[in-house]
DOTI-51639 format. One record per residue (C-alpha): residue in three letters; x, y, z. Coordinates in steps of 0.02 Angstrom, whole numbers, m for minus. Layout:
N
ala X Y Z
...
END
This chain:
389
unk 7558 2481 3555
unk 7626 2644 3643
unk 7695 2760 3524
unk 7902 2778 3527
unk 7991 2936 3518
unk 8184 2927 3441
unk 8291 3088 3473
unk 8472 3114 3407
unk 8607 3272 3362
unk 8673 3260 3195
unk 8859 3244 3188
unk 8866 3342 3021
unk 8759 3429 2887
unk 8631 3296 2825
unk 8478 3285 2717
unk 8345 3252 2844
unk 8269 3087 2779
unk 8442 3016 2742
unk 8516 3074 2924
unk 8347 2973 3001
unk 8336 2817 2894
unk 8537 2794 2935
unk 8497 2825 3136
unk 8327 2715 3126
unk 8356 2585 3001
unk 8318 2437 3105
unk 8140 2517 3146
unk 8082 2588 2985
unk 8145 2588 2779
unk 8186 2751 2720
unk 8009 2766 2619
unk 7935 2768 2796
unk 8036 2888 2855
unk 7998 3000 2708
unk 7800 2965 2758
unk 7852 3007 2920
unk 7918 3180 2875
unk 7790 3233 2753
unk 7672 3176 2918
unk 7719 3294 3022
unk 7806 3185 3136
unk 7994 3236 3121
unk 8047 3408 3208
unk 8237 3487 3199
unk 8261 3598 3349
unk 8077 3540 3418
unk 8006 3646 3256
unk 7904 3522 3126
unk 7998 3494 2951
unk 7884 3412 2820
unk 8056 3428 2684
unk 8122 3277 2645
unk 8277 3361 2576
unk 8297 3488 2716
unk 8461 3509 2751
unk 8501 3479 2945
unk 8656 3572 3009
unk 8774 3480 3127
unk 8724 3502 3311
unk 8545 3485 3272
unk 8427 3387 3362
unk 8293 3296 3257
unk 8159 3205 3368
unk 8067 3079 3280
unk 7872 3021 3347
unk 7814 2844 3276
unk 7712 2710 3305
unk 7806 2537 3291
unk 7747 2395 3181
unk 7710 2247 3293
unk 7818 2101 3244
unk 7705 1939 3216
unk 7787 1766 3260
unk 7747 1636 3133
unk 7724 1459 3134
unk 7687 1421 2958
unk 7841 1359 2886
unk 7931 1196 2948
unk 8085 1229 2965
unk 8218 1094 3005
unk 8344 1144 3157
unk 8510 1054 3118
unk 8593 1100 3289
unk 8537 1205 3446
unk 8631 1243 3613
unk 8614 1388 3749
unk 8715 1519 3627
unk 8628 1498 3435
unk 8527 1391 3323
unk 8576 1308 3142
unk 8424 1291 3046
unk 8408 1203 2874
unk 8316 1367 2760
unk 8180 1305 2632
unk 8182 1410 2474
unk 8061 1529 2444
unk 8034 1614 2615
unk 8135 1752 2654
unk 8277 1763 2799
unk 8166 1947 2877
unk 8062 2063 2830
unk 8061 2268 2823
unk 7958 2325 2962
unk 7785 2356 2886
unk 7795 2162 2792
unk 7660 2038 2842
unk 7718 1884 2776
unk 7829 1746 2848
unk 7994 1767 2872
unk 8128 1634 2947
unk 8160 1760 3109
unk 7956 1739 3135
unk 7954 1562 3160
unk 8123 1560 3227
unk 8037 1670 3353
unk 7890 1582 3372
unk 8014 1414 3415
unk 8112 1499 3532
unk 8025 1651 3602
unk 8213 1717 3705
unk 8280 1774 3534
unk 8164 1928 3527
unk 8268 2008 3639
unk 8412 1997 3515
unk 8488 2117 3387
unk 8356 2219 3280
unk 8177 2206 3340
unk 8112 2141 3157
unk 8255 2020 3121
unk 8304 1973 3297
unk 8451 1842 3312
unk 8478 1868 3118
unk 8685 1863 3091
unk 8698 1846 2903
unk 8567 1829 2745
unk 8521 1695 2616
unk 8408 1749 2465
unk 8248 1698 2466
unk 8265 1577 2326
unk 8415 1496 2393
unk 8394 1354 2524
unk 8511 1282 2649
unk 8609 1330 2803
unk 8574 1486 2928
unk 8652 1519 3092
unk 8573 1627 3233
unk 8591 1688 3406
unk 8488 1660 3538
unk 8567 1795 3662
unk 8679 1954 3661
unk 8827 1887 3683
unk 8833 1782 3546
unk 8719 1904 3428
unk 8896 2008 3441
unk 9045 1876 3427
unk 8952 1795 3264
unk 8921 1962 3188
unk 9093 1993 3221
unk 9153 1839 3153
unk 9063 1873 3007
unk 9140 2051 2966
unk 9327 1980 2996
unk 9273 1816 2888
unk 9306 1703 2991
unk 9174 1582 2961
unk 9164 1465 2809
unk 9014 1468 2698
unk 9016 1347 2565
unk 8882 1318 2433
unk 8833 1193 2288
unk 8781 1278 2135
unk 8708 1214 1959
unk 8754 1368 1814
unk 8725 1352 1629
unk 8868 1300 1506
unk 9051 1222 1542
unk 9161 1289 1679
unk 9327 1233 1584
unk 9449 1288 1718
unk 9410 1160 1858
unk 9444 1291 1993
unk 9442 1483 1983
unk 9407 1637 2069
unk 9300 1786 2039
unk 9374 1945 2116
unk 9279 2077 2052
unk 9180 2202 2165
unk 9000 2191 2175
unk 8849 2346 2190
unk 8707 2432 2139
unk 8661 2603 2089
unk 8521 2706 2178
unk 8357 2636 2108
unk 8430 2468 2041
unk 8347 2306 2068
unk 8493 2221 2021
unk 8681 2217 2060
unk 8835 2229 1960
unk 9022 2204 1948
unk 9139 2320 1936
unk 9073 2457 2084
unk 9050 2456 2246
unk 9150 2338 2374
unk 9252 2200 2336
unk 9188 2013 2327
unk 9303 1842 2317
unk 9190 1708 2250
unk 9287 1544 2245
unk 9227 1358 2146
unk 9278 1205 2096
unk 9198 1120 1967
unk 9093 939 2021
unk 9040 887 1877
unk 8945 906 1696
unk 8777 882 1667
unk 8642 884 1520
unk 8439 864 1524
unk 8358 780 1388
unk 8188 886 1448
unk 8319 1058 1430
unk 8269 1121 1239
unk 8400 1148 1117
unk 8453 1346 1146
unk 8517 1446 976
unk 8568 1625 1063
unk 8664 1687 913
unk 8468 1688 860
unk 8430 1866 797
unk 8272 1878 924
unk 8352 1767 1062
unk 8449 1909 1146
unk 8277 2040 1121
unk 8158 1924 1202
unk 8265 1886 1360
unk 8267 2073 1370
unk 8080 2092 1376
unk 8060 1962 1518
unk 8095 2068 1653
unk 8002 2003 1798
unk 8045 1871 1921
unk 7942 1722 1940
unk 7929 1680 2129
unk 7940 1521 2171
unk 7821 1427 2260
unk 7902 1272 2373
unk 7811 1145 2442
unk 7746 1190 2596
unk 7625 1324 2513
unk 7544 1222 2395
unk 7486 1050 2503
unk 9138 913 2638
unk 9282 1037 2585
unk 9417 1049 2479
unk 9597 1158 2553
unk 9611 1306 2438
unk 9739 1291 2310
unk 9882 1378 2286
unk 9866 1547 2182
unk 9953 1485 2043
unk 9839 1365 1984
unk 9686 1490 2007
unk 9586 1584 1876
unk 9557 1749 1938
unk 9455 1882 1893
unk 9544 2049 1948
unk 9457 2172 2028
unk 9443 2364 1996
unk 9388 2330 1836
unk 9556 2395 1735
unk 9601 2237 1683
unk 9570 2156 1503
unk 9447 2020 1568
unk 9497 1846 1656
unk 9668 1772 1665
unk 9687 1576 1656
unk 9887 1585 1743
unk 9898 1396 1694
unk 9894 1439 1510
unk 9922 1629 1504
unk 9764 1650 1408
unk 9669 1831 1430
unk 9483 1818 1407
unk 9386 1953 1385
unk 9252 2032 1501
unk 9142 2039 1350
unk 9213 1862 1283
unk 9035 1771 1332
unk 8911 1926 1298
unk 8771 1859 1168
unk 8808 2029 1109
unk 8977 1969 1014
unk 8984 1920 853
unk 9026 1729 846
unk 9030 1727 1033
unk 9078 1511 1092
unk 8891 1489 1154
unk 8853 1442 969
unk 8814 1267 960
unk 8918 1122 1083
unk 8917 1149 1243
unk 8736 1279 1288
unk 8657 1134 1341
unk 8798 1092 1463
unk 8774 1119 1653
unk 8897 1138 1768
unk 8890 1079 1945
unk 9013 1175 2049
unk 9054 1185 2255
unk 9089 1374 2295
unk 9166 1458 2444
unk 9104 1638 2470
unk 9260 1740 2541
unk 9152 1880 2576
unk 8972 1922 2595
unk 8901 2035 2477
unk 8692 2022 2423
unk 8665 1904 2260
unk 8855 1888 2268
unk 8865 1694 2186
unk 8709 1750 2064
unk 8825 1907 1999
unk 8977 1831 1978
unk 8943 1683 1893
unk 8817 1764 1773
unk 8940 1917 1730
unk 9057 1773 1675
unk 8919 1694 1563
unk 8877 1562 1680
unk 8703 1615 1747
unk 8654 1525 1874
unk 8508 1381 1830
unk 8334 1434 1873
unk 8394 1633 1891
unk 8251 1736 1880
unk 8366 1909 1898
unk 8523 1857 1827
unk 8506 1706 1729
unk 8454 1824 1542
unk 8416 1740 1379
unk 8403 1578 1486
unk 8256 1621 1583
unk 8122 1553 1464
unk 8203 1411 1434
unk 8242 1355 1630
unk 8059 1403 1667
unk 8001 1194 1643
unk 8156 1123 1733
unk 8206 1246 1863
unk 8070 1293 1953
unk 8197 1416 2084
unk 8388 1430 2059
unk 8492 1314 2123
unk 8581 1359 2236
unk 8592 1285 2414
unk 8729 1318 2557
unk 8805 1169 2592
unk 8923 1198 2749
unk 8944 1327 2884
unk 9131 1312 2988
unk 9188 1448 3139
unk 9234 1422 3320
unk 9111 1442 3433
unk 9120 1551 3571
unk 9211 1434 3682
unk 9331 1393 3545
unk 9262 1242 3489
unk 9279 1185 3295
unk 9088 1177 3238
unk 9059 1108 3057
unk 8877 1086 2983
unk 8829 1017 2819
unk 8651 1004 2743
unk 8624 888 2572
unk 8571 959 2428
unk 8393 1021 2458
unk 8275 885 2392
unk 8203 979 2243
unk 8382 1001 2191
unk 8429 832 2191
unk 8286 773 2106
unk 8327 906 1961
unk 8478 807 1943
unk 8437 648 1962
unk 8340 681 1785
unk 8509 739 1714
unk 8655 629 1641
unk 8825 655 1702
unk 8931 697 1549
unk 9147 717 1537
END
């Protein structure tokens, strides 16, 4: 493949690698571009810098040579399409295959096969996650819209920044939900280096449920995490456990009005959770294992809660932080779900989470709703459950 040459003038003093991963971050992860520098391939004012941290001044031109990845179209996943027309796609996700990879990835992604099935949309958006408008985690199954031209790679993506497009979800997390509808407010990010996010920095996230039901397993063991050594192993297990689907090995509710919500306030100043129907202030720390006598003690840790969530906004693991920083991890959480991990290992073999329901006009103004059921290694989980008030 011919080699590619990017050239740009920085608007204002920059670090060099952080000045080129911003301009080229479709084409290469900032790692590469750091390889890239200490190459030899990255010149300021047509003179070779091999300094990451080299400080560019504004009006400088920084010429970057590379070779590009080639992006290989897939066909090993079936993937269901739910709906398909001249301007984008619906596909039902399986869990455990991720929406695109970084540009040096060889394994299957959802934009390879989607690719592969419809070889037009590789002239859309970035060249390693062409027609790709929004995300779902890996882990998660269920609904994904895409563009199959220009036009529509641009309205969707802006329909997505203004939120105007519904995405609703079904979710299993561990313990009661009392309040049958609330909503978590607080903002969601990560620091440099961090694997995982967290409340309280970054931007701000609405996450929106209503409970569905209650549900216990007979095959879920009995969990004591007052335990002295409970809290100390779930700290040790670090690592995710991938899951492994199948194909490797062989309707809404109107919002209600803000006075019956539970919100969780943003900005992180307040006390904790505020139930307005009863006045009652929880704490942020109320459901930390940390806290001495802390309500996970006995009735109710072997309680599941099925709940339908609307995402208001769009932020990465947003259901999986919010929930868990409540002290309901979501079932089957490898990241988030802490001193349940071990336990969920038997049961949940991914977490369960699945998006439901995708609504938004299309581009000629046309009301589009699509709903996908509860992925089938989902519904089995709970078919081995019992329904409980």
């Amino acid at each position: 493949m011919e080699a590619k040459v990017i050239r740009f003038t920085v608007q204002k003093n920059a670090r060099l690698d952080i000045a080129l991963a911003h301009k080229v971050k479709a084409q290469l992860s900032r790692a590469e571009v750091q390889r890239a520098i200490a190459g030899g391939q990255v010149r300021v004012n047509k003179q070779v810098v091999r300094k990451k941290s080299f400080v560019v001044p504004a009006g400088a031109e920084v010429t970057l040579h590379y070779q590009p990845p080639r992006f290989a179209i897939r066909h090993d996943v079936p993937v269901k399409v739910m709906h398909e027309d001249e301007n984008f796609l619906v596909v039902d996700k399986p869990a455990g295959v991720v929406v695109h990879t970084n540009p040096r990835q060889d394994k299957t992604s959802i934009a390879a096969v989607v690719a592969g099935l419809q070889p037009a949309v590789l002239q859309v958006g970035d060249s390693f996650r062409p027609g790709i408008v929004h995300r779902l985690d890996a882990d998660t199954s269920g609904l994904l819209l895409i563009a199959k031209n220009k036009k529509s790679y641009e309205y969707f993506k802006q329909l997505f920044k203004n939120r105007q497009i519904e995405k609703w979800y079904t979710a299993l997390v561990h313990r009661r939900l009392t309040s049958a509808h609330g909503v978590f407010s607080e903002p969601i990010g990560r620091k440099p280096g961090q694997k995982k996010f967290s409340v309280g920095l970054g931007r701000a996230a609405k996450t929106e449920y209503w409970v569905e039901a209650y549900y216990k397993f007979a095959a879920y063991p009995a969990l004591d995490l007052d335990h002295p050594g409970s809290s100390k192993r779930g700290r040790a297990e670090r690592s995710e456990v991938p899951y492994r689907p199948p194909w490797r090995t062989g309707a809404g509710v109107d919002p209600a009005p803000d006075e019956d919500r539970r919100v969780v306030s943003s900005g992180g100043q307040s006390p904790g959770t505020i139930d307005i129907q009863t006045g009652t202030i929880i704490p942020d720390n109320f459901y930390s294992s940390k806290r001495p006598g802390n309500p996970r003690r006995g009735d109710g840790v072997d309680t599941f809660t099925l709940a339908k969530i609307q995402l208001h906004t769009g932020r990465t693991h947003q259901v999986r932080v919010h929930f868990a920083h409540a002290g309901f991890p979501l079932a089957g959480d490898r990241l988030y779900g802490g001193e349940y991990r071990r336990a969920d290992r038997d049961l949940f073999p991914r977490q369960f989470l699945h998006a439901t329901r995708l609504k938004f006009l299309d581009l000629a103004g046309r009301q589009r709703e699509f709903v996908s059921p509860l992925a089938k290694e989902l519904q089995d989980i709970l078919n081995k459950g019992t329904t409980v008030f």
